[in-house]
C-alpha positions in Angstrom: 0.0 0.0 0.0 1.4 3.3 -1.0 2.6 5.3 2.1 -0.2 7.9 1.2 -3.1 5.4 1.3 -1.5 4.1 5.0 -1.2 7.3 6.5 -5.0 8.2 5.7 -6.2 4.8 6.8 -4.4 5.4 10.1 -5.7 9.2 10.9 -9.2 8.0 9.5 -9.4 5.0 11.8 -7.9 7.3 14.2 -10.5 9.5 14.6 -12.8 6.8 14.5 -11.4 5.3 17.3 -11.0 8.4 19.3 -15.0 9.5 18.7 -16.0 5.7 20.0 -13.5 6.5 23.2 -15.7 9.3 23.5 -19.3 9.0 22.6 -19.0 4.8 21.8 -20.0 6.3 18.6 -17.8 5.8 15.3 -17.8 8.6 13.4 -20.1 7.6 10.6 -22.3 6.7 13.7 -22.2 10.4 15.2 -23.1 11.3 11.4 -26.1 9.3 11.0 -27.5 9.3 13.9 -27.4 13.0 14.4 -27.9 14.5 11.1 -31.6 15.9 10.8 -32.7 18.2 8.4 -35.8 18.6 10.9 -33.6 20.0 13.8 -32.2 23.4 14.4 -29.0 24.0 12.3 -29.3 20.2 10.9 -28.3 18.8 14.2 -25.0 20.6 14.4 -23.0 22.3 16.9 -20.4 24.4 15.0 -19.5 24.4 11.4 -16.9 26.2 9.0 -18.8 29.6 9.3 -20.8 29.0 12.9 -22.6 30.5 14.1 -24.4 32.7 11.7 -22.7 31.7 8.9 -24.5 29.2 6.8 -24.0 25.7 6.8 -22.8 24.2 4.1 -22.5 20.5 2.7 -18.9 19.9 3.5 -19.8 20.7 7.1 -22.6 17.8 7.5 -20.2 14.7 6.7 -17.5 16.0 9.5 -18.6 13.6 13.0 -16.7 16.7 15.4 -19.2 19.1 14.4 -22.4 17.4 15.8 -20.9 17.1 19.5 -21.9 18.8 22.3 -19.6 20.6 24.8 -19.6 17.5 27.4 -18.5 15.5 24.5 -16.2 17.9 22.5 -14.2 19.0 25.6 -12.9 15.0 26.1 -12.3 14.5 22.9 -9.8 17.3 22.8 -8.3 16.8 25.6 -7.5 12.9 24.4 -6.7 14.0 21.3 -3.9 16.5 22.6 -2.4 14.1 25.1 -1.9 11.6 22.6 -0.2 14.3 20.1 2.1 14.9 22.9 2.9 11.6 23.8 3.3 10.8 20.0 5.4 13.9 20.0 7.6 13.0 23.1 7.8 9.5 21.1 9.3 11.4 18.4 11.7 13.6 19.8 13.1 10.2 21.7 13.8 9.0 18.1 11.5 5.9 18.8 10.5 5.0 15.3 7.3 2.9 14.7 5.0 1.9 12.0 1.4 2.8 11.4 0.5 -0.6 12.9 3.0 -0.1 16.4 0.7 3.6 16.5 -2.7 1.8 16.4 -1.2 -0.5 19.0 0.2 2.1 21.1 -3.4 4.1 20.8 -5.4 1.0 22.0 -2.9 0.9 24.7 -3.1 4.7 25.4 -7.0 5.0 25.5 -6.8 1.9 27.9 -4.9 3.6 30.0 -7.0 6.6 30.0 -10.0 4.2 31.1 -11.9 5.0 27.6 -13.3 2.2 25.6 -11.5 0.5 22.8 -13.4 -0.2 19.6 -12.5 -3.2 18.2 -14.2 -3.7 14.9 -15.1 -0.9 12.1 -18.6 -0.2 13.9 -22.2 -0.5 12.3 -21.8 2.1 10.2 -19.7 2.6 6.8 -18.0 6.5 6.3 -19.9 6.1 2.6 -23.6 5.3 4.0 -22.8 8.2 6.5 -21.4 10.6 4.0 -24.4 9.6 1.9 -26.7 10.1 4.6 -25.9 13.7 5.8 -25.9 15.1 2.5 -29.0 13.7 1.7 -30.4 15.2 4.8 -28.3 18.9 4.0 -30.4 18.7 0.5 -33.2 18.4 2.6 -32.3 21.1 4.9 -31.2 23.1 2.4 -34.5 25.4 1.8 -35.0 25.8 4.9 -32.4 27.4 5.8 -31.8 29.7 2.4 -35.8 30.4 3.7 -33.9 32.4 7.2 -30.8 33.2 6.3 -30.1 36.6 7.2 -26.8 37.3 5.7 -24.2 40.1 6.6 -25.3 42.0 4.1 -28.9 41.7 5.4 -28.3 43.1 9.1 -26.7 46.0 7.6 -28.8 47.3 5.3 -32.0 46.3 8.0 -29.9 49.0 10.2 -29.7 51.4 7.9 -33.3 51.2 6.6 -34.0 51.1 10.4 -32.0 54.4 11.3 -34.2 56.4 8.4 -37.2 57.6 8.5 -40.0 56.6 6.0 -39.8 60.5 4.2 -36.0 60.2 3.9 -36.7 56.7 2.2 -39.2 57.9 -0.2 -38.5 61.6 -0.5 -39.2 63.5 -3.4 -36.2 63.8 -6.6 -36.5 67.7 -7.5 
C-alpha cells in the first residue's frame, strides 16, 4: 500500500477510534444518527462559518461538528495528550510503524479508562457521508428560507436608522 493510502487509513481510523472512546460512537455513527434536516442548524454544533454563517454541505459529513460541549471538551483533551505523547515519542527518536501507532493508541485510551473499539462499527463512512448530505439537500430550503446574511443586518440598520420620508423623499 502506498505510504499515502497508510497514512490516511491510520488518521481516519484514528479519529474513528478516538470519537468511539468518547461518545462509543464511530464517526459515521455520530453522522447518522445525528444528522436531521428537521432539527435546528441540521443537528450541528459548529460548522466552518458557525454561528451565523450558513451551513454548508462539506460541514454535514465532519462527526466533530455534531458534539456537544460534554463530549467535545474529552475528545480534545484525548486528542492532545496523545499528540504529545506521540510527539515525546518522536523527539526520543522511537520510530514505529502505522500498525505499532494503532497499538500504542489501543494501549493509550486503555490507559485513559476510555473504551476501545475493536471492529469498524455498524456504520460505513460512505452510507454516512451519503446520509448527511441527503439530509443537508433536505435542509437546504430551509435554511436559504432564514438566512439573514451580513449583508442583510446591515442594510435592516440602515433602513432602520431612516425615516419613512428620507426613504421615499421626493427627486427635484
Amino acid at each position: 500500500m502506498p505510504p499515502l493510502i497508510i497514512s490516511t487509513y491510520y488518521h481516519f481510523l484514528s479519529c474513528t477510534v478516538l470519537h468511539w472512546a468518547i461518545s462509543n460512537q464511530t464517526a459515521a455513527e455520530i453522522i447518522v444518527s445525528r444528522a436531521d434536516h428537521k432539527k435546528e442548524k441540521m443537528g450541528l454544533t459548529s460548522w466552518e462559518n458557525s454561528p451565523n454563517g450558513k451551513i454548508r454541505k462539506s460541514d454535514v459529513i465532519i462527526a466533530k461538528n455534531y458534539l456537544p460541549e460534554k463530549e467535545l471538551k474529552p475528545l480534545n483533551r484525548i486528542v492532545t495528550m496523545y499528540l504529545d505523547y506521540a510527539e515525546d515519542q518522536a523527539e526520543q527518536g522511537n520510530t514505529m510503524t502505522m500498525k505499532d501507532w494503532s497499538k500504542k493508541l489501543n494501549a493509550f485510551l486503555q490507559f485513559n479508562q476510555k473504551d476501545i473499539l475493536y471492529n469498524a462499527g455498524k456504520v460505513t463512512a460512505a452510507i454516512a457521508k451519503s446520509f448527511a448530505e441527503s439530509e443537508f439537500e433536505k435542509y437546504r430550503p430551509i435554511q436559504d428560507k432564514f438566512f439573514e446574511s451580513d449583508f442583510d443586518r446591515e442594510i435592516k440598520k440602515l433602513i432602520g436608522g431612516l425615516k419613512n420620508e428620507q426613504l421615499f423623499r421626493k427627486i427635484p
